[in-house]
VEXDREN-883820 format. One line per 2 residues: number of its first residue (from 0); for each residue z, x, y of C-alpha. Coordinates in steps of 0.05 Angstrom, whole numbers, plus 5000, padded with zeros to 4 digits. Layout:
BEGIN
NUM = Z X Y ~ ...
***
This chain:
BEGIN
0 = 5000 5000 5000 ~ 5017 5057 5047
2 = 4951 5097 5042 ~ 4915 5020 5053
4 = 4948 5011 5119 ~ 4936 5085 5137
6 = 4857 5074 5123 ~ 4862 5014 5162
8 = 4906 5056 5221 ~ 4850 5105 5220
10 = 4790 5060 5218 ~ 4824 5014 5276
12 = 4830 5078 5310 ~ 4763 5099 5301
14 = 4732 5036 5324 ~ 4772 5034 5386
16 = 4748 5104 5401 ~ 4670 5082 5379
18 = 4683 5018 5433 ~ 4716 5061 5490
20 = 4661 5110 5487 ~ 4607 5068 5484
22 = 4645 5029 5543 ~ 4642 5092 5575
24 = 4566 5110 5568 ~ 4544 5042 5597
26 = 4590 5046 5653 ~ 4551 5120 5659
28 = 4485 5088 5644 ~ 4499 5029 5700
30 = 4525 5077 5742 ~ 4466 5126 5737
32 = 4417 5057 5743 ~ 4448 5033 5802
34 = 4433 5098 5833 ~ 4359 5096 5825
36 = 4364 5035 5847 ~ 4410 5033 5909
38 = 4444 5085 5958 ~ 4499 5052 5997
40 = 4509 5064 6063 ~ 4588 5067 6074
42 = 4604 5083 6148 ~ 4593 5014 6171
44 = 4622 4959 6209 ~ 4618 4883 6203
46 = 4620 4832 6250 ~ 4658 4761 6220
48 = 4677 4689 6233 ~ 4727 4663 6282
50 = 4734 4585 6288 ~ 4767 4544 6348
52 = 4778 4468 6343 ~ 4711 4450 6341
54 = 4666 4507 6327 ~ 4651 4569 6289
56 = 4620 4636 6306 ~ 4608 4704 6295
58 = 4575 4725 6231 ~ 4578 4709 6151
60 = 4516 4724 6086 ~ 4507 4691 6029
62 = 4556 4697 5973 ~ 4504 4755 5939
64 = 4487 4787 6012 ~ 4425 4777 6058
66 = 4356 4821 6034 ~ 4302 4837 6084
68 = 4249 4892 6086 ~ 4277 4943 6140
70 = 4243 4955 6210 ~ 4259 4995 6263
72 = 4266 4963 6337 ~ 4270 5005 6385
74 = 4219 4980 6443 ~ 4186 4923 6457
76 = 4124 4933 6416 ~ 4154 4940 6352
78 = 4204 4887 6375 ~ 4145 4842 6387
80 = 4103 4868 6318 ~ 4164 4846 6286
82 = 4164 4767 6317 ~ 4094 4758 6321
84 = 4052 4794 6272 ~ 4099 4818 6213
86 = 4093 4783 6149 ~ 4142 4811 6102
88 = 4189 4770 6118 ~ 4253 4765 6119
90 = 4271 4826 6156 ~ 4335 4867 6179
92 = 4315 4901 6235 ~ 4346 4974 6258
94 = 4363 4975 6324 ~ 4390 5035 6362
96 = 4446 5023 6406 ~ 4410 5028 6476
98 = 4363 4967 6463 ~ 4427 4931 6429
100 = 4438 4872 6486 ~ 4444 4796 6491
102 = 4368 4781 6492 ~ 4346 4820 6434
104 = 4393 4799 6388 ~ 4381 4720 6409
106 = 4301 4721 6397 ~ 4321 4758 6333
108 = 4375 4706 6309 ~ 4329 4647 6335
110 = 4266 4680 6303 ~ 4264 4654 6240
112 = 4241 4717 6211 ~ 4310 4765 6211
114 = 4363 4753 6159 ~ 4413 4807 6186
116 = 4421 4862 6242 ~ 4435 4939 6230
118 = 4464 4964 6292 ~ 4452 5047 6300
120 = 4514 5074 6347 ~ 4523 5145 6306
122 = 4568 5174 6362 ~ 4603 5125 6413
124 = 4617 5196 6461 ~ 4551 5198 6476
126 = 4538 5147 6532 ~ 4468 5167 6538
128 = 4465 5114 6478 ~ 4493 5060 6501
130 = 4446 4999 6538 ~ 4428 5019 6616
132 = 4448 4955 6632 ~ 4510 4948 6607
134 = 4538 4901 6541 ~ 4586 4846 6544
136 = 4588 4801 6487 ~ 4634 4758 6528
138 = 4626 4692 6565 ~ 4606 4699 6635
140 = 4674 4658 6649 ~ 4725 4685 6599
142 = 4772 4642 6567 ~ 4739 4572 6612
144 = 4766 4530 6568 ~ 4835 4546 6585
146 = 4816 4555 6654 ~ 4857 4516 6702
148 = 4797 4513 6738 ~ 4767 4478 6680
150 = 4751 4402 6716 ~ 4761 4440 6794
152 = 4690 4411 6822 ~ 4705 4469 6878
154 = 4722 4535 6821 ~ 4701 4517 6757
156 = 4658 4569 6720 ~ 4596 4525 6740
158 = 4612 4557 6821 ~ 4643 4626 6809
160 = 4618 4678 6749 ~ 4674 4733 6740
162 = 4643 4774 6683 ~ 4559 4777 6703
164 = 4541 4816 6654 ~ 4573 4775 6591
166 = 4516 4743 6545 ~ 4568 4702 6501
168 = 4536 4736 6437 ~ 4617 4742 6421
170 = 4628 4662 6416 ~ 4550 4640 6386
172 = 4543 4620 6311 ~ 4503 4680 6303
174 = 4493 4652 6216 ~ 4470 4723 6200
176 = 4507 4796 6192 ~ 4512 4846 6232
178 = 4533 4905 6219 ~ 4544 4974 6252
180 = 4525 5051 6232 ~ 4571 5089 6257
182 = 4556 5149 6216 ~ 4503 5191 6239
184 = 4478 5214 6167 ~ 4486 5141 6143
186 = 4432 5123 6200 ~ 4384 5183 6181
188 = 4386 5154 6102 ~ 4363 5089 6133
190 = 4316 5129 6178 ~ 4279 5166 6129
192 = 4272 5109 6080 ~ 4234 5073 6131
194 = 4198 5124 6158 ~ 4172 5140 6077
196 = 4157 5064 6066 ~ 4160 5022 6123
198 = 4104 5067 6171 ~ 4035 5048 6155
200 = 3998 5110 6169 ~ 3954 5085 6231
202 = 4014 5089 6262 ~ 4083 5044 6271
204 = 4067 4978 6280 ~ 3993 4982 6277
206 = 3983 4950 6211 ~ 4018 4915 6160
208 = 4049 4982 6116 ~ 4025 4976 6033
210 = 4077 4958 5988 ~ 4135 4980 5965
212 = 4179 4971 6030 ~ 4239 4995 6044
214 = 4298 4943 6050 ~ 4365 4929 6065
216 = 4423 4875 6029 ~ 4469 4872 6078
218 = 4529 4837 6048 ~ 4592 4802 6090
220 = 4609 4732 6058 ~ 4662 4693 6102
222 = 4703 4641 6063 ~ 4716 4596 6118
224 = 4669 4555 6156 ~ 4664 4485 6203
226 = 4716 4493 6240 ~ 4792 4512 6250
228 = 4819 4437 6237 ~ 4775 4435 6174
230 = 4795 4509 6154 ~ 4867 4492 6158
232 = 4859 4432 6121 ~ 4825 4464 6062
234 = 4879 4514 6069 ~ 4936 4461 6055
236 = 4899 4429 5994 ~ 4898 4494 5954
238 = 4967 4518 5972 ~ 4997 4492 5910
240 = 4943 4515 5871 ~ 4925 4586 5883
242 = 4942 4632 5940 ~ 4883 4643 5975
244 = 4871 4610 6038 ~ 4801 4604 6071
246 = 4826 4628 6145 ~ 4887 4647 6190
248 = 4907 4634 6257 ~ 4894 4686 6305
250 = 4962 4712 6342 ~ 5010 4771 6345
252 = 5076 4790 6385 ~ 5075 4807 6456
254 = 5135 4847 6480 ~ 5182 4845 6544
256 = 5240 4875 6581 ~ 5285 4854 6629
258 = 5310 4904 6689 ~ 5378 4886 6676
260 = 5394 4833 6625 ~ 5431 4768 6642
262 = 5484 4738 6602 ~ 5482 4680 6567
264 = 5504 4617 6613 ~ 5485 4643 6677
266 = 5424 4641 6717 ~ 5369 4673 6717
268 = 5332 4655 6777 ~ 5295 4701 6824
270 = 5256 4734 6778 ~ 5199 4777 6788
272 = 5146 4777 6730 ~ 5101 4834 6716
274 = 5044 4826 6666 ~ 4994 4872 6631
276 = 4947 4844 6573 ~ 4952 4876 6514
278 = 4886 4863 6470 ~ 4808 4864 6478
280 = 4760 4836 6429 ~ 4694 4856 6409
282 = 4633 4832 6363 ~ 4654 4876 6309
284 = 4712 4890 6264 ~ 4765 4935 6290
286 = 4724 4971 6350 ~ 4761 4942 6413
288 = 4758 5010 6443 ~ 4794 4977 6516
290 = 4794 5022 6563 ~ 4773 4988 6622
292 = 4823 4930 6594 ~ 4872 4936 6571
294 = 4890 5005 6568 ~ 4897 5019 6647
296 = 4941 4965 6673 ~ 4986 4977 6600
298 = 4994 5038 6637 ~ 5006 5016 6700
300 = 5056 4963 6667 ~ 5103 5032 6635
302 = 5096 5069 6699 ~ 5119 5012 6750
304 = 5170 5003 6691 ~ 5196 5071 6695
306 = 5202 5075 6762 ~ 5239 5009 6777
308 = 5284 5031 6726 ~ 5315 5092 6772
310 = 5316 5034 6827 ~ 5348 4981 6788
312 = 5416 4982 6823 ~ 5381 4967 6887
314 = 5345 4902 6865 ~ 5402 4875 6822
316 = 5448 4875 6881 ~ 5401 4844 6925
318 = 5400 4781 6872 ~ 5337 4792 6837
320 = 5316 4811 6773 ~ 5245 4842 6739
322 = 5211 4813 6678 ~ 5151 4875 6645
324 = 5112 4822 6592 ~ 5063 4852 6554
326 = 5022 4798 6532 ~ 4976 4792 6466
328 = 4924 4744 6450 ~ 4894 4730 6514
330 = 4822 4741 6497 ~ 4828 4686 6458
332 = 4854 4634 6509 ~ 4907 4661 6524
334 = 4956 4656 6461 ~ 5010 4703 6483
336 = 5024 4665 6550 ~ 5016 4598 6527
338 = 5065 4605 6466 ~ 5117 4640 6518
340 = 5101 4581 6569 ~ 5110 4536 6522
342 = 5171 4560 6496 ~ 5201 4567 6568
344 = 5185 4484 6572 ~ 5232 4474 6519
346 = 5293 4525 6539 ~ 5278 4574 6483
348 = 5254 4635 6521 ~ 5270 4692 6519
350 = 5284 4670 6448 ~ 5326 4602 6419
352 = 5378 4642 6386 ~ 5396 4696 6434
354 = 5449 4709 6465 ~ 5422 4721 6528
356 = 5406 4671 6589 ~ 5345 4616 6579
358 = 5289 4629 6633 ~ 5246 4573 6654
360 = 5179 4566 6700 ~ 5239 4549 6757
362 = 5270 4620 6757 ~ 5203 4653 6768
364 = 5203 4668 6833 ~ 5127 4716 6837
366 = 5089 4729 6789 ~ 5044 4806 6797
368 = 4994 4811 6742 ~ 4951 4880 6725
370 = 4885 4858 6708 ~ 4827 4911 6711
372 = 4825 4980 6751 ~ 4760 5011 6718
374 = 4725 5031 6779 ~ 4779 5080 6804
376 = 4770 5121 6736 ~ 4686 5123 6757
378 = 4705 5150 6827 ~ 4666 5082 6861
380 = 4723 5066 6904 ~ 4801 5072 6914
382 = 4807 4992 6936 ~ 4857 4944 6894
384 = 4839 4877 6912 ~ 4900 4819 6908
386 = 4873 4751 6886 ~ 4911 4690 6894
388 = 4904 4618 6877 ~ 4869 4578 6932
390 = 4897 4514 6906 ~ 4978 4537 6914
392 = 4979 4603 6953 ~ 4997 4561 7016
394 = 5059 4532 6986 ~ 5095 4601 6974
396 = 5127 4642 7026 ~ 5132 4697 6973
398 = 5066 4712 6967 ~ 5047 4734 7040
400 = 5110 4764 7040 ~ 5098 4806 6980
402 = 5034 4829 7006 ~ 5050 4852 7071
404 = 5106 4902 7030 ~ 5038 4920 6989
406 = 4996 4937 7041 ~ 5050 4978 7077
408 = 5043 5028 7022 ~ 4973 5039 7028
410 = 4979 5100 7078 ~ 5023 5144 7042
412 = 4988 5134 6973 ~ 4900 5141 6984
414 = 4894 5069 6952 ~ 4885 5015 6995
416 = 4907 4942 6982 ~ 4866 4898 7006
418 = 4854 4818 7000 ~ 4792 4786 6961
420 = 4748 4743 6986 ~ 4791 4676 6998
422 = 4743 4622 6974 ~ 4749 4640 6903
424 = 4793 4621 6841 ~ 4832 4665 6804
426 = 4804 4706 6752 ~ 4799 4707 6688
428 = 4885 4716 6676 ~ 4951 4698 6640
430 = 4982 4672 6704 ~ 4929 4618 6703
432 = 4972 4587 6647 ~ 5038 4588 6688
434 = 5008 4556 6745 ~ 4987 4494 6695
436 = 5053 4503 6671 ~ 5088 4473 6733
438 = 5039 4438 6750 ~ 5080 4396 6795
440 = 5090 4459 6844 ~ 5058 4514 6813
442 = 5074 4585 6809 ~ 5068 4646 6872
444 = 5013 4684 6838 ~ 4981 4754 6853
446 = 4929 4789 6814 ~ 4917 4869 6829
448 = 4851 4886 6812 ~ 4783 4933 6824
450 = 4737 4885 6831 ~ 4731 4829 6892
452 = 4681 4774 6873 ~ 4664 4807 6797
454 = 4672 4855 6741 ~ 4663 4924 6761
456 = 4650 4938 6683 ~ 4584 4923 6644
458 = 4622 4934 6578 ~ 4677 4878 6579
460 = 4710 4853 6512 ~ 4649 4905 6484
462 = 4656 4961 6423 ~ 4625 5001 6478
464 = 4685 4990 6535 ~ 4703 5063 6521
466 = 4744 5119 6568 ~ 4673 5164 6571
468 = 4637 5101 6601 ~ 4685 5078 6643
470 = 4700 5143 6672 ~ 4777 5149 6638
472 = 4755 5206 6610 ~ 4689 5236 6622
474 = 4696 5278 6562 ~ 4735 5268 6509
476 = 4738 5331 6474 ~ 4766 5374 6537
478 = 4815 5330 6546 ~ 4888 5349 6545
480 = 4955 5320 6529 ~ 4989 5369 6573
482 = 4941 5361 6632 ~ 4944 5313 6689
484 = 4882 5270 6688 ~ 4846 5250 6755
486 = 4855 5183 6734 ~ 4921 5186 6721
488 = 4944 5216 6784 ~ 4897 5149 6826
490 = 4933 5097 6769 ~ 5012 5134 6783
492 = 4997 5119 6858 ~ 4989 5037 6850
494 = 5045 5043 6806 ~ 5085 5070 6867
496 = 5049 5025 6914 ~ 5078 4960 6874
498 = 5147 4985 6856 ~ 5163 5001 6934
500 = 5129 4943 6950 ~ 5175 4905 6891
502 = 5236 4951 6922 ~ 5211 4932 6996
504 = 5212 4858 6978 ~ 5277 4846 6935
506 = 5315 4891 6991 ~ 5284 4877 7042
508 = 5284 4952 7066 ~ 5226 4999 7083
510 = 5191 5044 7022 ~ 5230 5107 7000
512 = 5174 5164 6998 ~ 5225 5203 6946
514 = 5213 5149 6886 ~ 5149 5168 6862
516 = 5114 5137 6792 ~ 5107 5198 6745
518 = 5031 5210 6739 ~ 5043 5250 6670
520 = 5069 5178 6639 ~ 5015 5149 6656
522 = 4966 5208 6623 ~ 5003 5204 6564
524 = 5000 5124 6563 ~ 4930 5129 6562
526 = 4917 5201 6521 ~ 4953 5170 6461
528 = 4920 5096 6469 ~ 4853 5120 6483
530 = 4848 5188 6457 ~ 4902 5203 6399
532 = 4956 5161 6369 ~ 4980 5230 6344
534 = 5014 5250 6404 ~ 5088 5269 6431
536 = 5090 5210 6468 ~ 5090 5159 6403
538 = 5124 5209 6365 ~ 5182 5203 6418
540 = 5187 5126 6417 ~ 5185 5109 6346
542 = 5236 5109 6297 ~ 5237 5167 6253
544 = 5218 5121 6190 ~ 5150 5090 6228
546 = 5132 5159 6244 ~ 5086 5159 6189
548 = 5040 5108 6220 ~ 5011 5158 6271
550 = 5017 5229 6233 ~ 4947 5246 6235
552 = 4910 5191 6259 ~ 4865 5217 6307
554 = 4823 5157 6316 ~ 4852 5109 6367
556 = 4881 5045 6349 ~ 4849 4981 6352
558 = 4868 4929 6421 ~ 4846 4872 6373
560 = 4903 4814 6372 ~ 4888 4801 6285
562 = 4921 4748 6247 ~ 4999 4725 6264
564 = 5009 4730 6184 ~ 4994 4809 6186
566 = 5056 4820 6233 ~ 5074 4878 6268
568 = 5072 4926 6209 ~ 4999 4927 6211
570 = 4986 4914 6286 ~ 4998 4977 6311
572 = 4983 4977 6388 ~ 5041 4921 6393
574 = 5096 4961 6359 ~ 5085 5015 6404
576 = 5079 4969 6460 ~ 5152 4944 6442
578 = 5176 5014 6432 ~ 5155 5044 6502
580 = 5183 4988 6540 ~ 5251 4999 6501
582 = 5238 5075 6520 ~ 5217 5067 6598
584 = 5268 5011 6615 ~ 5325 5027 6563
586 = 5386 5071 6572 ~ 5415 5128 6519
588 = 5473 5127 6484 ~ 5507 5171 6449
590 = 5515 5125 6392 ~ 5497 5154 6311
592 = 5439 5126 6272 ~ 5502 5084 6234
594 = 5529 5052 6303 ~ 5464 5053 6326
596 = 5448 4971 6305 ~ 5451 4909 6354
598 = 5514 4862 6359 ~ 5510 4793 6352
600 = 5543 4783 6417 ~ 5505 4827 6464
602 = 5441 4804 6501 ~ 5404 4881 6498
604 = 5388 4907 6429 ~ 5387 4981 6398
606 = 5328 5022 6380 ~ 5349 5089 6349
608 = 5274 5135 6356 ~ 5249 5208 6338
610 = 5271 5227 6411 ~ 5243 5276 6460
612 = 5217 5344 6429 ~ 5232 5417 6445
614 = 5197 5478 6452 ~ 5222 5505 6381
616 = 5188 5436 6349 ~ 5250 5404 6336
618 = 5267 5336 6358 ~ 5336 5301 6379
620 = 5335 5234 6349 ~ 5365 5188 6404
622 = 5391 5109 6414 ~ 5368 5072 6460
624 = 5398 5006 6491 ~ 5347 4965 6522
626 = 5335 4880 6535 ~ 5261 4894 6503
628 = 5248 4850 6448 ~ 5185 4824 6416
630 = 5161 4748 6427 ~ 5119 4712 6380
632 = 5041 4698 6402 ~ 5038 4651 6357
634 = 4990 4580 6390 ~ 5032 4511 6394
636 = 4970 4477 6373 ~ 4993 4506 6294
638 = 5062 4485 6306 ~ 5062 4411 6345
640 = 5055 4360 6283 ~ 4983 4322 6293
642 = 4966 4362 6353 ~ 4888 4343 6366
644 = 4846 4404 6360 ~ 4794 4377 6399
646 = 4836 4361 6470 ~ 4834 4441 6487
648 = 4909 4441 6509 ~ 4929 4499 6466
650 = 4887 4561 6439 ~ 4871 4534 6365
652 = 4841 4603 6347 ~ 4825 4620 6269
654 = 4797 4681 6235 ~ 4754 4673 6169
656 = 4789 4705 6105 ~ 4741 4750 6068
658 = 4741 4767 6002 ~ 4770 4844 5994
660 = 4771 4919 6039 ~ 4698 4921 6013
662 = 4672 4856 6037 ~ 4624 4885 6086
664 = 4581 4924 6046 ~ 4503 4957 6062
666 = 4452 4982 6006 ~ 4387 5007 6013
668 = 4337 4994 5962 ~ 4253 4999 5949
670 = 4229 4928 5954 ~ 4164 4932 5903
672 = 4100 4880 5918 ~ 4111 4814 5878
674 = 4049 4833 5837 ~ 4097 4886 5814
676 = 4154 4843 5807 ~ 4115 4780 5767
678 = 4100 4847 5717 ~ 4167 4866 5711
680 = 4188 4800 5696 ~ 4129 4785 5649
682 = 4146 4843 5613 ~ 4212 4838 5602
684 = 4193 4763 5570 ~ 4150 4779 5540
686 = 4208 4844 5499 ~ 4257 4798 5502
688 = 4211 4749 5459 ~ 4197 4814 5409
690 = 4257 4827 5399 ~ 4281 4756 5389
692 = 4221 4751 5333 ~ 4234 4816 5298
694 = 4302 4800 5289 ~ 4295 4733 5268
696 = 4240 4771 5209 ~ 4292 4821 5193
698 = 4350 4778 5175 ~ 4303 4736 5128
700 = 4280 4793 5095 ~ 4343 4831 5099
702 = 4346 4831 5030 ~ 4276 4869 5013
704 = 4291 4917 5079 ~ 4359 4929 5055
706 = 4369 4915 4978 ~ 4434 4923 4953
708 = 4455 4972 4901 ~ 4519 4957 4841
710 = 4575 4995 4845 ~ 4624 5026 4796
712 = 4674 4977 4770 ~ 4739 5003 4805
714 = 4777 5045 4752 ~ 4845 5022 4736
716 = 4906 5057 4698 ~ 4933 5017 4639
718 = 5004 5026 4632
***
């Protein structure tokens, strides 16, 4: 019995072994087939499907991808070969980056003839690449559906056009992909398979080229579609069943600090609010480069922080108080601002269970919000206009009053404050939702900005709003951690200009010239947001454990808002946004990592970090006591039971789940004529029907092909 079961051991054994490797040479065999077949091209990005309450856009394939021959478009002849005489069709066109703008990629979509886009952008430093003309997949009016300007026959978006240059590509139903090269060798594989195929040889675009073509599957199926109400829905009736989900609501956490936090039962009015924006958005995944927004006033935001900080004795004993908010989600109507309004409404800001005092739209006495400040970076001018609401600006005292203190500090600093044009709305801003807030009174409103009557920047909301276009930083690769930047030093001086004028105001005394707004803070704001998360600055806020997150990176972090599920472990930009508030407003302690933790009863809250470095590499691990705290950018519309997505109250914002990290996927393939093809397939019938009758005639005359032979009779011993 034992030597049967080890012949059976040894012959399971061998079979598993005969099974693995023959496993193994067809996964060799498909391997080695795919690769005649295909070459992917890896160093790509996708552009997907958001939803509102009643529409979709952006981009989605087929379930299997999207196939078209490939053709390059890179002027208007072969754009127009490609529309009017080509005959291949479907294509996916190749389009370098400098002919990438709102009306080419229209005709394309409405052609008939395209079924995707391949976007060729091999090296974003080079602005020679990018369109003359500028690129802004945005709406001409941002966010005009939340506008409070919205019905105003006088400022609605039909009389006044912030952003010019937007084309709205951002917010069509584009029903195609699109995807982006970013890899320069990636974009010569495509190259040189078109050029070998796709070229007749009278010339591109003379002729029809001879079969085979080269083509494309581009491949980036969204799950969602219809709309955010309907995506939801489908959500709820398969959460019992399976946990996928077709989409998720678009949100984040904005962060804030007090000056000097208020405890709980008192009041808290007289409050100044400062706000920066904290996200951009773009057409394609993960490339919201920001620097002409959000990345300036974010650093405008920490320096005017700072410096009020060293001054907060003297507005606290004048009666006031300072509110920094760094808002999130406001390219997408404004999520951050509205969830905080909203919250305010109800008595549950800064949070329902803190300890600290409620703040409502009451105790906000002006409101200063950072919008854009590109041009100063491109040398056009050293002017920072002050908008203010033509409907309400009447009806507040502060507001003049504010702005004389501003333009007081215009001598001393070579920036000059200066009013817009008065027959205009606000722009495009989060302040626009506290006004609508209190509507009853409204809110004292000032926006600081470059721009008078429009965007100074072509590239707004746009993959391509980077610091070498928008003069940040001309070049990226001489620039320095440890060295000033022009920029910074023009940026540092309207942070002093609005915390004297702040100082001026609360205290009604005239500006101190010794309380300047550390231009190196504001480098190093925008160094490690624009050039290098892996920088001394970010290593000095976060805690030692989160450290990890920028060790190495060199590649900046996205400004894109994501989904509110993903939380802050994954949304990087509004972490650190949380931790250099606590840093720039906070105090230290001399409290261990052990004692370092908040208590229930105290309004502020601990954050023990790396700490500052020192010249031997070391770092002193510090705790800081600060009010900054996050706040959830999360839209009422997903938490009011029956809310109507249709009535555009609330940002109803959605983002299409896909189906893994891979879902965005490019392969390159020859695309034989279909008298090739109907061969192929003929001839594989026609061995598959061979086969099937050979093998049919060898198991009826098995026994003549194989005839079996006797054996032995098995020997026995007899006893």
């Amino acid at each position: 019995m034992a030597i049967v079961s080890g012949i059976w051991f040894r012959s399971c054994l061998y079979l598993l072994c005969v099974v693995a490797a023959t496993r193994a040479a067809i996964d060799r065999s498909q391997e080695a087939t795919y690769k005649l077949i295909y070459e992917d091209i890896k160093t790509i990005v996708g552009c997907y499907r958001r939803f509102n309450g009643t529409h979709e856009i952006g981009c989605t394939t087929g379930m299997n991808g999207n196939v078209g021959v490939i053709h390059y478009v890179n002027s208007t002849e072969s754009f127009d070969w490609l529309i009017n005489s080509g005959s291949h069709d479907p294509y996916i066109p190749l389009i370098p980056s400098t002919f990438f703008v709102g009306s080419t990629i229209k005709r394309l979509v409405n052609s008939g003839k395209v079924n995707g886009i391949m976007v060729a952008q091999a090296d974003l430093s080079d602005v020679q690449s990018y369109p003359p003309n500028g690129f802004s997949p945005e709406l001409k009016c941002p966010n005009a559906e939340s506008s409070m300007y919205k019905d105003d026959p006088k400022y609605s978006c039909e009389k006044h056009q912030f952003n010019l240059d937007g084309n709205g590509i951002l917010f069509e139903d584009l029903k195609m992909p699109v995807m982006l090269l970013k890899s320069q060798e990636e974009v010569d594989k495509v190259m040189d398979c078109y050029l070998a195929h796709n070229v007749p040889s009278g010339g591109d675009n003379a002729s029809e080229p001879s079969l085979p073509l080269c083509a494309a599957e581009l491949k980036a199926f969204m799950h969602a579609a219809g709309n955010s109400e309907i995506c939801l829905r489908r959500n709820n009736l398969i959460r019992n069943f399976s946990p996928s989900q077709y989409c998720q609501e678009l949100g984040g956490y904005s962060s804030l600090a007090f000056l000097k936090e208020t405890p709980k039962d008192t009041s808290r009015n007289k409050t100044i609010v400062i706000i920066s924006r904290t996200d951009s958005s773009s057409l394609f995944e993960m490339m919201q480069p920001g620097a002409s927004s959000p990345a300036a006033s974010m650093a405008i935001l920490l320096s005017v922080a700072e410096t009020l900080k060293r001054r907060r004795d003297e507005i606290l004993s004048a009666g006031y108080n300072v509110l920094f908010l760094a808002l999130t989600g406001e390219s997408f109507d404004y999520i951050g601002s509205q969830k905080l309004v909203y919250d305010m409404q109800r008595d549950f800001f800064p949070n329902k269970t803190s300890n600290s005092a409620r703040m409502n739209l009451a105790d906000v006495h002006l409101i200063i919000e950072l919008s854009q400040f590109v041009q100063l970076g491109r040398g056009l001018s050293s002017k920072i206009f002050y908008h203010t609401d033509p409907n309400t600006k009447s009806s507040f005292q502060s507001i003049p009053d504010f702005i004389t203190k501003l333009e007081a500090t215009s001598p001393s600093l070579n920036v000059v404050f200066g009013a817009a044009s008065a027959d205009q709305p606000l722009p495009p801003s989060s302040s626009q939702v506290f006004i609508r807030g209190l509507e009853s009174t409204g809110v004292p409103v000032i926006v600081l900005a470059d721009y008078n009557t429009k965007f100074k920047t072509e590239y707004y909301n746009s993959y391509l709003d980077t610091p070498e276009i928008q003069g940040v930083f001309p070049n990226r690769s001489a620039v320095q951690y440890n060295e000033t930047s022009d920029i910074a030093k023009v940026l540092a001086n309207v942070s002093t200009g609005i915390s004297d004028a702040v100082v001026m105001y609360t205290t009604n005394t005239s500006a101190d010239s010794s309380y300047k707004a550390d231009s190196d803070t504001v480098h190093h704001v925008l160094y490690c947001l624009l050039i290098s998360p892996d920088c001394d600055l970010f290593h000095t806020v976060l805690a030692p454990k989160d450290v990890s997150v920028v060790n190495g990176t060199t590649t900046p972090f996205p400004f894109y808002v994501s989904v509110f599920s993903a939380g802050v472990s994954t949304q990087h930009i509004q972490k650190l946004m949380l931790q250099m508030l606590a840093y720039f407003t906070g105090d230290e302690t001399d409290l261990s990592e052990k004692d370092c933790v908040d208590v229930s009863s105290s309004p502020t809250s601990t954050f023990w970090i790396n700490g500052r470095s020192f010249a031997n590499g070391t770092r002193q691990n510090m705790c800081i006591k600060s009010t900054a705290q996050y706040h959830a950018a999360s839209s009422p519309a997903f938490e009011i039971e029956g809310y109507n997505f249709s009535s555009g109250l609330y940002s109803t914002w959605t983002e299409s789940v896909w189906p893994n990290v891979d879902a965005f996927h490019v392969r390159i393939f020859l695309k034989p004529s279909p008298e090739v093809e109907l061969a192929s397939m003929v001839a594989g019938i026609t061995l598959f029907i061979v086969a099937a009758i050979v093998a049919v005639l060898v198991q009826r005359r098995a026994a003549i092909l194989f005839p079996s032979h006797s054996t032995p009779e098995t020997l026995t011993t007899g006893s």
